[in-house]
N, C-alpha and C positions, 0 to 999 in steps of 0.2 A: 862606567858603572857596570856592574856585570848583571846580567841578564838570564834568570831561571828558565826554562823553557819547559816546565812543568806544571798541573795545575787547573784548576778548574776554570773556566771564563767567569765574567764578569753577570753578577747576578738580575735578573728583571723590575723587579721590584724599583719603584721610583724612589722611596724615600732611600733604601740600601746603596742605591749608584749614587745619589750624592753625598752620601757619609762615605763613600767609598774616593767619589772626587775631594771632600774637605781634606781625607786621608793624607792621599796623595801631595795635596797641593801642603799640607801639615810637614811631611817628609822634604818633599822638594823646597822648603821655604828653611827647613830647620837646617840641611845638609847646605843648602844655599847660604845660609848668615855663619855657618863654622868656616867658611874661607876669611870671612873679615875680621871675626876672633881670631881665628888665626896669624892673623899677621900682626894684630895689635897683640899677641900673648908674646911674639919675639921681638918687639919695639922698642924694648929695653934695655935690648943686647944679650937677653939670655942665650946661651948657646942651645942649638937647633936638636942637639941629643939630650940635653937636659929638658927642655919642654917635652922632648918627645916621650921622655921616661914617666913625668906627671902626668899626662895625659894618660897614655896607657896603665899605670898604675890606679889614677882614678876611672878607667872604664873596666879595670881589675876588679876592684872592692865592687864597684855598679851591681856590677854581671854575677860577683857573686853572692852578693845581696839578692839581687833576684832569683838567682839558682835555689839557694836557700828556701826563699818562702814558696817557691813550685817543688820544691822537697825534689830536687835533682841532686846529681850526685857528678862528679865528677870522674868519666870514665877511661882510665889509666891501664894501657897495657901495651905492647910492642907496638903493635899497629898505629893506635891512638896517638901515641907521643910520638911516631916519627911524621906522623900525620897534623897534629900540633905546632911542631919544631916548624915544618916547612911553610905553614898557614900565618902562625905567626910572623916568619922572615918577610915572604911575601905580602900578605895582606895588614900588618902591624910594624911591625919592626923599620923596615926601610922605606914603604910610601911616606909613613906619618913624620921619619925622622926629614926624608928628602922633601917634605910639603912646608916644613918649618923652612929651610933653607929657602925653598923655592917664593916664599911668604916674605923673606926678610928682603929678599933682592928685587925682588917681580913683582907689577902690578895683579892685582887681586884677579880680575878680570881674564887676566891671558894664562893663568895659572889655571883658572876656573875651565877655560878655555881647551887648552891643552890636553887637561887629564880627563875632560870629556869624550877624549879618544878613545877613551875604553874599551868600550864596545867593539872599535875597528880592531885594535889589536888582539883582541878576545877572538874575534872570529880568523885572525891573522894563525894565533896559536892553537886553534881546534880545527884549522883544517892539514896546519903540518899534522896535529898530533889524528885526525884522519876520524874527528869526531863530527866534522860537519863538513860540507862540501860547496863550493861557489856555484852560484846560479847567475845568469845574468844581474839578476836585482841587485843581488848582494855583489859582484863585484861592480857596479856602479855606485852604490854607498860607496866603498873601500875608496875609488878614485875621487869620488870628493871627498870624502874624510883627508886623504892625505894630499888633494889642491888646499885642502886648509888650512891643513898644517905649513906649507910651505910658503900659503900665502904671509903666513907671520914670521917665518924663519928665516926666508929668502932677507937678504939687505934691502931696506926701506918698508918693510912689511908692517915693523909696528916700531916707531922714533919718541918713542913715549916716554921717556929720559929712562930707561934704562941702562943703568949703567955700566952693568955689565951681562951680556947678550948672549956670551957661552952657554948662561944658567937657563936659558930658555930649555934647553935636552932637560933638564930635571924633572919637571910635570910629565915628560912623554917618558922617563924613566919609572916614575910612580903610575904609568898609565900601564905601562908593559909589566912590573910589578902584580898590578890587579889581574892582568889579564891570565898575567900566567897562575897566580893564584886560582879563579877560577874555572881554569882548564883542570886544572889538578882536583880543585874539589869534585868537578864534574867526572871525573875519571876514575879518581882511587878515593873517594869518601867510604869512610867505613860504615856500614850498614846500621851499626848501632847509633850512630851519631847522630841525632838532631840540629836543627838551628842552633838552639842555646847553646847547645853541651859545648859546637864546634866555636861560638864565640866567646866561651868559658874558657874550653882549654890553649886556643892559637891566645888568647890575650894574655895569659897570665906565662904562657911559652916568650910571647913577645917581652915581658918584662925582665926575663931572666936574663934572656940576650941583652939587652941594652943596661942591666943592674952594672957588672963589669967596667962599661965606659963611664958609667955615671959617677959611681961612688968613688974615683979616684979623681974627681973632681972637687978641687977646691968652693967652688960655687955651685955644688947640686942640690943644697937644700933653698930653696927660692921663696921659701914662704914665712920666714923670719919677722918679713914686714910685707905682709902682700898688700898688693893694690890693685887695680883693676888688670893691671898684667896678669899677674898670677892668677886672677880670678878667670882671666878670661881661657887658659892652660884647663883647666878645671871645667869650664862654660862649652870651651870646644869640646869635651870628651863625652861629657852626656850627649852633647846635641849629636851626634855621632851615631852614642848608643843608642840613645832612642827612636833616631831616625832609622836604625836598622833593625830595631825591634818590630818597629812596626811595618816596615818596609818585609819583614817576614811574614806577620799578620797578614798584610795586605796580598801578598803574594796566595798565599792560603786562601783568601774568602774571593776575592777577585780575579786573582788568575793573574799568571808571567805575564802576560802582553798587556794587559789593560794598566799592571806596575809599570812596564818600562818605562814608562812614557815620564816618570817621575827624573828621568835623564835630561829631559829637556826644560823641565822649571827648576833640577838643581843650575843648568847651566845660566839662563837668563835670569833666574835670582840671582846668581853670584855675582854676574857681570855688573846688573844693579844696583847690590849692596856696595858694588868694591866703587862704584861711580856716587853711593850716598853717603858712604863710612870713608871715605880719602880723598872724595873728588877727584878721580879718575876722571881721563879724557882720551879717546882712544880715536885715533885716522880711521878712517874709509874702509881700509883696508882689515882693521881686523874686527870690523864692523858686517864684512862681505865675508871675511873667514867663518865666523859666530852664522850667516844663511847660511852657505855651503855646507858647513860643519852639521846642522842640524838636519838638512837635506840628506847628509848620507846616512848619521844616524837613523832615520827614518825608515833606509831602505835598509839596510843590514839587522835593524831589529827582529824578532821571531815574529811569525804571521800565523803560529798556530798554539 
């Protein structure tokens, strides 16, 4: 998950910090249960760029349903759109397309797991790109961030009848995805652009790119007879928006660091819901991945 490092701290007032922790745990709890809609929305065999078009088309209409009633405006010019283009590929187009894949083959949990890496590789691509610098802390997160990853990746890490093991790179593929996403936001955001405007224009950027693959599909309309599949294509996309809507909010009244921390209940909800919505069963091993994993997050997150 990416991590603002802007922002006011977390306010004193008692009743404020716990609307501030419900917040939170509201976000971590909503972005947590769209990995198990997730997998049950491709359970059906719909193809993995078709759900991913629905989806983003319905976080399309959402955002600009709400754009609308804050009387925003959609701002379009050189900068913007190439700024768009690459927001949407990045943080729309290919995480969302590759998490369906990742969803149809992989248990809920190691998926959850994986692209909880974010952070590592986030700070992986702001110190090439020479926007942040290692400190001891933070390269001891990095080292167990990536013992964790290996602990699942290496052969015998996780025997969890996956079938096929290759697709494990897919969730670290939408991890490195986000991160590079926002590295770039944090770099070249054009000054005019708000929260919403930029999840107004990359979304509806991301639509366009995936429109092309979609409608030369014989099977792209999915809702002829929908069922809780399709509903759940639909179910994932808000819980998404909203989690980021507010994950904005919260970012605003509480401050970057006291949000981050919403990394570590999306990961342990997922692992949870994916062990109460499939009955997941997972070894030792990515059991101990899931501490270490959380351990490094810890250290690599912002401290100011």
């Amino acid at each position: 998950m990416r991590q603002p490092n802007q922002g006011p701290q977390v306010r004193t007032g008692s009743a404020t910090r716990t609307t501030f922790w419900f917040v939170l745990l509201g976000i971590g709890l909503a972005w947590g249960l769209a990995a198990p809609v997730g997998k049950h929305a491709v359970s059906s065999g719909h193809h993995a760029l078709v759900v991913a078009f629905w989806n983003v088309a319905t976080a399309a209409v959402a955002v600009t349903v709400i754009a609308g009633l804050s009387n925003r405006k959609l701002i379009l010019n050189r900068e913007t759109t190439q700024f768009f283009l690459i927001c949407g590929l990045l943080g729309r187009a290919i995480p969302i397309t590759l998490a369906y894949v990742a969803f149809d083959a992989l248990p809920v949990g190691i998926v959850v797991i994986l692209i909880s890496t974010t952070p590592l590789l986030t700070l992986l691509a702001a110190v090439l790109a020479k926007i942040d610098v290692l400190n001891v802390r933070k390269l001891a997160g990095l080292l167990l961030g990536l013992s964790a990853i290996a602990t699942i990746l290496l052969p015998g890490g996780d025997p969890n009848s996956i079938s096929k093991p290759m697709l494990l790179i897919v969730p670290l593929i939408i991890a490195l995805s986000y991160a590079l996403e926002g590295t770039f936001i944090k770099t070249l955001k054009p000054a005019a652009l708000d929260p919403l405007g930029m999840v107004l224009g990359s979304t509806w950027a991301a639509l366009l790119m995936l429109l092309p693959f979609v409608v030369s599909r014989a099977d792209w309309f999915i809702f002829a007879s929908p069922t809780t599949v399709e509903l759940a294509v639909v179910g994932g996309a808000v819980l998404h928006l909203v989690g980021y809507l507010a994950f904005v909010w919260l970012i605003g009244q509480a401050g970057p660091v006291f949000t981050s921390q919403v990394g570590y209940i999306v990961t342990v909800s997922g692992v949870v819901f994916g062990i109460a919505f499939f009955g997941e069963t997972h070894p030792a091993t990515v059991w101990l991945a899931l501490i270490v994993l959380i351990a490094g997050l810890a250290l690599v997150k912002p401290t100011t």
